[in-house]
TORPA-4810 file (N, C-alpha, C, O; in nm, 3 decimals):
<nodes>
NODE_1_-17.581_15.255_-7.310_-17.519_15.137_-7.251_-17.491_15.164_-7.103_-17.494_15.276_-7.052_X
NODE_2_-17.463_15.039_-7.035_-17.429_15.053_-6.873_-17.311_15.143_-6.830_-17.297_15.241_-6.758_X
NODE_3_-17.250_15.083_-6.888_-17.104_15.144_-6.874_-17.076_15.317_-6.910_-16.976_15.372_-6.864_X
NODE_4_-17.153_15.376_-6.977_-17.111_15.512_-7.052_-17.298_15.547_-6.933_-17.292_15.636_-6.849_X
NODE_5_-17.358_15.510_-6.941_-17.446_15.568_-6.805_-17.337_15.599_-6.652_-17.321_15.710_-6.600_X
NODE_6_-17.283_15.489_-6.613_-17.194_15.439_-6.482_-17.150_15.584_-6.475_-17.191_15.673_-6.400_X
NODE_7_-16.998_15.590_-6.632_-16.945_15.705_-6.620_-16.934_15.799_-6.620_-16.827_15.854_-6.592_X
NODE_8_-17.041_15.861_-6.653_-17.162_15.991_-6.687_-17.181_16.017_-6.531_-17.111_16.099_-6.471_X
NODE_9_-17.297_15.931_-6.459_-17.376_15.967_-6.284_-17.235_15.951_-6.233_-17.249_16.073_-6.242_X
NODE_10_-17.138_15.930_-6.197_-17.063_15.939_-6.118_-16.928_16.018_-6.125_-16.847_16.028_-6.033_X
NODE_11_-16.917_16.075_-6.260_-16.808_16.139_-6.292_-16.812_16.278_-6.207_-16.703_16.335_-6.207_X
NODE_12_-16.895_16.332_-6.148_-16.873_16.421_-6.054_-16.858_16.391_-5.885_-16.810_16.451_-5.789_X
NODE_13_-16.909_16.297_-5.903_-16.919_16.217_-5.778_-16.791_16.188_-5.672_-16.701_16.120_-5.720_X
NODE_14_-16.776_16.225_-5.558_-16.655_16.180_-5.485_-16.642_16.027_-5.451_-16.705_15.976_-5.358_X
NODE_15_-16.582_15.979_-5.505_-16.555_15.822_-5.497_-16.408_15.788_-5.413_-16.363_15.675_-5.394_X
NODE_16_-16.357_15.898_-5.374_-16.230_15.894_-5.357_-16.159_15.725_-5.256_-16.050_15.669_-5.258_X
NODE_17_-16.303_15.698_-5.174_-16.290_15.572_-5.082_-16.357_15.435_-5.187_-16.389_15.325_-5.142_X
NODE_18_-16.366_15.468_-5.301_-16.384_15.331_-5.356_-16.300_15.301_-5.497_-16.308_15.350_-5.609_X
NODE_19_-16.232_15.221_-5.451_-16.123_15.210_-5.559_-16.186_15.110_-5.706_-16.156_15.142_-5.821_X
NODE_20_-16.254_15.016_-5.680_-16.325_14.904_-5.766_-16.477_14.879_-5.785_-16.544_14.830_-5.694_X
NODE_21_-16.522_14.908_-5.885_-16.663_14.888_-5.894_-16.623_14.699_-6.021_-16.531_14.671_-6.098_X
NODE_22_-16.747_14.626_-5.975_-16.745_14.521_-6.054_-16.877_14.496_-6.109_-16.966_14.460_-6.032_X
NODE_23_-16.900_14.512_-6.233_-17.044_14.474_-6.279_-17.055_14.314_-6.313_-16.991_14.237_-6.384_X
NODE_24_-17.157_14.305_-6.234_-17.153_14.147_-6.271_-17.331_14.097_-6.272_-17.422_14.177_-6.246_X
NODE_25_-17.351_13.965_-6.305_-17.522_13.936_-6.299_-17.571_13.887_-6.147_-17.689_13.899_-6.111_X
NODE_26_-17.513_13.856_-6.100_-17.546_13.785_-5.998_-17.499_13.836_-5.822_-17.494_13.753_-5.731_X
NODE_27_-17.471_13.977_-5.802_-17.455_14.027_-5.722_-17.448_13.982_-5.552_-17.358_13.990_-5.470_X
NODE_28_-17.543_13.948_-5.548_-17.569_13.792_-5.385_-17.435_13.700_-5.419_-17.337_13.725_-5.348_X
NODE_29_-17.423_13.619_-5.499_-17.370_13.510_-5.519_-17.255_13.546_-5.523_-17.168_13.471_-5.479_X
NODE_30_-17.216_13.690_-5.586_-17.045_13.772_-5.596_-17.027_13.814_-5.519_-16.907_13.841_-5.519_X
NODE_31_-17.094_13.858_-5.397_-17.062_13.846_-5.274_-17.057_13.803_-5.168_-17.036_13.847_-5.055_X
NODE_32_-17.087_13.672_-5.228_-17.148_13.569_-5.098_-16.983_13.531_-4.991_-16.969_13.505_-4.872_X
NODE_33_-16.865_13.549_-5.125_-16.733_13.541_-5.063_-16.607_13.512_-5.132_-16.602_13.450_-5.239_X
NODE_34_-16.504_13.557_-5.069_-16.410_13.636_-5.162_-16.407_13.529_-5.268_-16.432_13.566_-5.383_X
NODE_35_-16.372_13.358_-5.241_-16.441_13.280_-5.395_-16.484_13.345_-5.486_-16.423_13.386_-5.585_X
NODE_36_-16.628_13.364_-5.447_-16.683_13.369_-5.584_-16.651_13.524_-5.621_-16.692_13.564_-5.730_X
NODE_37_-16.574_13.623_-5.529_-16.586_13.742_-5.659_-16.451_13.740_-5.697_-16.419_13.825_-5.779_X
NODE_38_-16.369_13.667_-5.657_-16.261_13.619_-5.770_-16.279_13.567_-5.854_-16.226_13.603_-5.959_X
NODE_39_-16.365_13.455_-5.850_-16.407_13.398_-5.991_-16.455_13.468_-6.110_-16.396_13.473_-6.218_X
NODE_40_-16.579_13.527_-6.077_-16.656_13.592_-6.153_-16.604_13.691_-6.183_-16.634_13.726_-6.298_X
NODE_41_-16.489_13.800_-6.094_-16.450_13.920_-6.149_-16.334_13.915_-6.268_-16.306_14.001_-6.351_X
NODE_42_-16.272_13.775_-6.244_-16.167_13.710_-6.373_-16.201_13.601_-6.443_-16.109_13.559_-6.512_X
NODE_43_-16.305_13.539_-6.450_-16.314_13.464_-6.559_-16.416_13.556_-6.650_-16.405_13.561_-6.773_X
NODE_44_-16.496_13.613_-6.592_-16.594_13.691_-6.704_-16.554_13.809_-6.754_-16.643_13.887_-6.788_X
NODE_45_-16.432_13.844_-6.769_-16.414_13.967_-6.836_-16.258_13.933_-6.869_-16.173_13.869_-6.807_X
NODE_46_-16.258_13.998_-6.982_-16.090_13.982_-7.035_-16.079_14.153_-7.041_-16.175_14.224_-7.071_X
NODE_47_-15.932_14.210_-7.005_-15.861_14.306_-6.952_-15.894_14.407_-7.091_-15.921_14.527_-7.099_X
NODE_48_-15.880_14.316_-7.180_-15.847_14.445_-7.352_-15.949_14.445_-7.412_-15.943_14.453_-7.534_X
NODE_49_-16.116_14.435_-7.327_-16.217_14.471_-7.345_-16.305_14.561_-7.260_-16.367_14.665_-7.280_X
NODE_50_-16.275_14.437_-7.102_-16.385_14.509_-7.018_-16.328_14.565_-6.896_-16.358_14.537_-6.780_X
NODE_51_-16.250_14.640_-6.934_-16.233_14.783_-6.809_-16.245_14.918_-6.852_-16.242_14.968_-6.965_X
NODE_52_-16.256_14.953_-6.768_-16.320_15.115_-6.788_-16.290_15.176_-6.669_-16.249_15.093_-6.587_X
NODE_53_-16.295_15.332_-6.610_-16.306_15.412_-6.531_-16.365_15.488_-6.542_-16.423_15.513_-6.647_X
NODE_54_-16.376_15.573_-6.410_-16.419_15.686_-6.402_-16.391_15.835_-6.415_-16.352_15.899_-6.317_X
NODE_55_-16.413_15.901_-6.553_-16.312_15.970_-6.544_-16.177_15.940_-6.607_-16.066_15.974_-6.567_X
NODE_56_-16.208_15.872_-6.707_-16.108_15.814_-6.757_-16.030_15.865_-6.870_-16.104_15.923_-6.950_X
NODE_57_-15.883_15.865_-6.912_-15.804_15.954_-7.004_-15.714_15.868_-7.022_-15.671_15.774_-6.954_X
NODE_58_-15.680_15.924_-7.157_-15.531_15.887_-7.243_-15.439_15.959_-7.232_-15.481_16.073_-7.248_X
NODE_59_-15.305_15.960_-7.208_-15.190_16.060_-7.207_-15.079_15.974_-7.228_-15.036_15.876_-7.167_X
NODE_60_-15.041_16.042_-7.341_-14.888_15.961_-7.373_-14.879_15.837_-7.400_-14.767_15.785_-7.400_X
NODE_61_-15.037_15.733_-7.441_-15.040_15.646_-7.489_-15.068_15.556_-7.405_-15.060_15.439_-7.443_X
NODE_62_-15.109_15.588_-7.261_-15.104_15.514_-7.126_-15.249_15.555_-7.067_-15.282_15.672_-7.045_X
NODE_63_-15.349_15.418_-7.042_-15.465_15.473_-7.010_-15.466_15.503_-6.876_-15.366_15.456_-6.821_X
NODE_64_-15.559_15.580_-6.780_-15.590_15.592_-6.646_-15.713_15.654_-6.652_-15.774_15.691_-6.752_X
NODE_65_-15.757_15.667_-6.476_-15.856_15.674_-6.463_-15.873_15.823_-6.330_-15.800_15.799_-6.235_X
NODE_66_-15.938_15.934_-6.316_-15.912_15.966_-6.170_-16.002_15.902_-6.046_-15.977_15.911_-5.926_X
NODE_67_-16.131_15.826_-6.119_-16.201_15.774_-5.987_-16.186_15.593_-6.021_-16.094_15.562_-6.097_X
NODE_68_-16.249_15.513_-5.981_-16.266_15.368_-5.980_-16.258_15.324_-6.085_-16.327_15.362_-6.180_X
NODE_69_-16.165_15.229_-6.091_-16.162_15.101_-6.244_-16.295_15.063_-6.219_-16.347_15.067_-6.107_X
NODE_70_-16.364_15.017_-6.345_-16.481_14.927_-6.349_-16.415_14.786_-6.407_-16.311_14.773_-6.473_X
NODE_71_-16.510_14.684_-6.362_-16.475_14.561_-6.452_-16.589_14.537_-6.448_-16.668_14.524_-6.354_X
NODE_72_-16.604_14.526_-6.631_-16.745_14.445_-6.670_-16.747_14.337_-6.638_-16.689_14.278_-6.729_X
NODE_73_-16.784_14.249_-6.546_-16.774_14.096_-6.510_-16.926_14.037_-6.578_-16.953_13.919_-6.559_X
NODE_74_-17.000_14.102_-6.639_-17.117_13.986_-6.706_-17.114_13.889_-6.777_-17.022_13.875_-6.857_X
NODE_75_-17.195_13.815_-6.766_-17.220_13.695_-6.863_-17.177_13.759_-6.995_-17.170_13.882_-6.996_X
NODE_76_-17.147_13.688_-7.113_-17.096_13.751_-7.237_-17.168_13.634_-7.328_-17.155_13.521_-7.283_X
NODE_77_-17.245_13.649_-7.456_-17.255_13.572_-7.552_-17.197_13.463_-7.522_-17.251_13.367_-7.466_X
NODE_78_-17.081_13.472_-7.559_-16.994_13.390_-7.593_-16.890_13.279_-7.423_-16.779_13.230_-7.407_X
NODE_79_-16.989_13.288_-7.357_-16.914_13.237_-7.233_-17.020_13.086_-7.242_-17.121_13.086_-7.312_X
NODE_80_-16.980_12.971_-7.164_-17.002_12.872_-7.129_-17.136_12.856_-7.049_-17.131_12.914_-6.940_X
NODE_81_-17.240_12.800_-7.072_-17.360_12.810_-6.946_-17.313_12.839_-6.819_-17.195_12.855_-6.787_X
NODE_82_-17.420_12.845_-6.742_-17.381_12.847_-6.558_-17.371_12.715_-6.537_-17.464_12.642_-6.571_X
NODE_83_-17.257_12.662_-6.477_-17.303_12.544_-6.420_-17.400_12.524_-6.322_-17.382_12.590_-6.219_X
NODE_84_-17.510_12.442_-6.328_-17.593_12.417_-6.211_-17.556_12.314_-6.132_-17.591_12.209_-6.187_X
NODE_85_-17.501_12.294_-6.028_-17.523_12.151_-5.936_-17.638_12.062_-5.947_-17.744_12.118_-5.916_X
NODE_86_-17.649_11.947_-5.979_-17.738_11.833_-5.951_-17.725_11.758_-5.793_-17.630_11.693_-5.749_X
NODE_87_-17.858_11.794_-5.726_-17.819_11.704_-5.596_-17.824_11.577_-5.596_-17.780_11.512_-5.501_X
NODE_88_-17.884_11.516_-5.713_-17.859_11.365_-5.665_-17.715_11.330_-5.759_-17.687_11.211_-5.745_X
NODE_89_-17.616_11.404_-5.851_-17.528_11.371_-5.874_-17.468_11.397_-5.791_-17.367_11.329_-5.776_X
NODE_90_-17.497_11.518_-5.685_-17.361_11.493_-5.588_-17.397_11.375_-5.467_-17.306_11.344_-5.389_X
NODE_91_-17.498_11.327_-5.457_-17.547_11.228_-5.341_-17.419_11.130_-5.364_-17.331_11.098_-5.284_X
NODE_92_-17.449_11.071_-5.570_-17.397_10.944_-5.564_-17.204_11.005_-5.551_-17.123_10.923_-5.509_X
NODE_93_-17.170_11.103_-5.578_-17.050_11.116_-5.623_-16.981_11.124_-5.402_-16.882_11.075_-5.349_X
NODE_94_-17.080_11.196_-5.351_-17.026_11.185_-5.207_-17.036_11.039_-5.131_-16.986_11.025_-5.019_X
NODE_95_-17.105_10.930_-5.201_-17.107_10.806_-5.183_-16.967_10.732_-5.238_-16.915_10.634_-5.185_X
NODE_96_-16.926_10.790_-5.336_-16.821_10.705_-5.336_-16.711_10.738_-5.259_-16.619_10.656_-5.254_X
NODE_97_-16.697_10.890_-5.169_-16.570_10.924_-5.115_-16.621_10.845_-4.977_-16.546_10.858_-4.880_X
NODE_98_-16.739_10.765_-4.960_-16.788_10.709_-4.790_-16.641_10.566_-4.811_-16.599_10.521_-4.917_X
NODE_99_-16.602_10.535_-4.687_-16.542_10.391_-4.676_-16.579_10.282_-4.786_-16.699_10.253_-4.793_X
NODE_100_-16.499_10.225_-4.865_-16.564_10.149_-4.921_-16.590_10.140_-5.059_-16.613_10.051_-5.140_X
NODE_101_-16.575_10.310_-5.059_-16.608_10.362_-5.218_-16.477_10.358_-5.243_-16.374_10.347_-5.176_X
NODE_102_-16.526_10.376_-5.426_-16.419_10.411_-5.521_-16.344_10.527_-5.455_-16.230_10.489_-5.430_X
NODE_103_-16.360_10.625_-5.427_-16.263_10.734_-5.363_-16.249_10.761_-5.282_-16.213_10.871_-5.243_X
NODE_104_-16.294_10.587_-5.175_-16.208_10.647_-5.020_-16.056_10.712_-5.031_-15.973_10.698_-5.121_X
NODE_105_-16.049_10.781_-4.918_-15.864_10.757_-4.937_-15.838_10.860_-5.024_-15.780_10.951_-4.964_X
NODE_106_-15.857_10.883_-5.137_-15.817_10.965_-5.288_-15.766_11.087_-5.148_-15.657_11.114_-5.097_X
NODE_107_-15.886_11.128_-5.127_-15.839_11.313_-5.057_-15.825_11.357_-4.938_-15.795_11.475_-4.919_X
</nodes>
């Protein structure tokens, strides 16, 4: 798996200047700006599944890590399609915020 590869190549590794690794599908788009890697780094992963570290240990019932949290941010089975934008739904929907329209004014 990705994750038990990740922590394997880098567990010797000095990471000491990177605190967060985020696995995600779409890498361009998660960094296109801080948006979208807020989005993607919290809606696609829930906490009491997909984190992990580097270097990671149990003591006293309390997990930690000594190098970088990971967050699995991928697509999951069980998540919602991608939304795609339609450009001619947004043509007509930016037509109604023109003068005139149903949602002048609204915003």
């Amino acid at each position: 798996m990705m994750l038990e590869f990740l922590q394997e190549h880098f567990a010797e590794s000095d990471l000491s200047g990177i605190p967060l690794m985020v696995l995600c599908d779409d890498a361009a788009f998660t960094a296109e700006n801080i948006n979208n890697f807020v989005w993607v780094t919290f809606t696609r992963s829930n906490p009491s599944h997909d984190i992990y570290g580097i270097n990671e240990f149990t003591e006293h019932k309390h997990w930690g890590c000594y190098g970088p949290l990971i967050i699995d941010a991928r697509i999951k089975p069980h998540h919602a399609p991608v939304l795609v934008k339609d450009p001619e739904v947004e043509k007509l929907i930016d037509k109604m915020g023109e003068k005139g329209g149903a949602l002048y004014g609204v915003i």
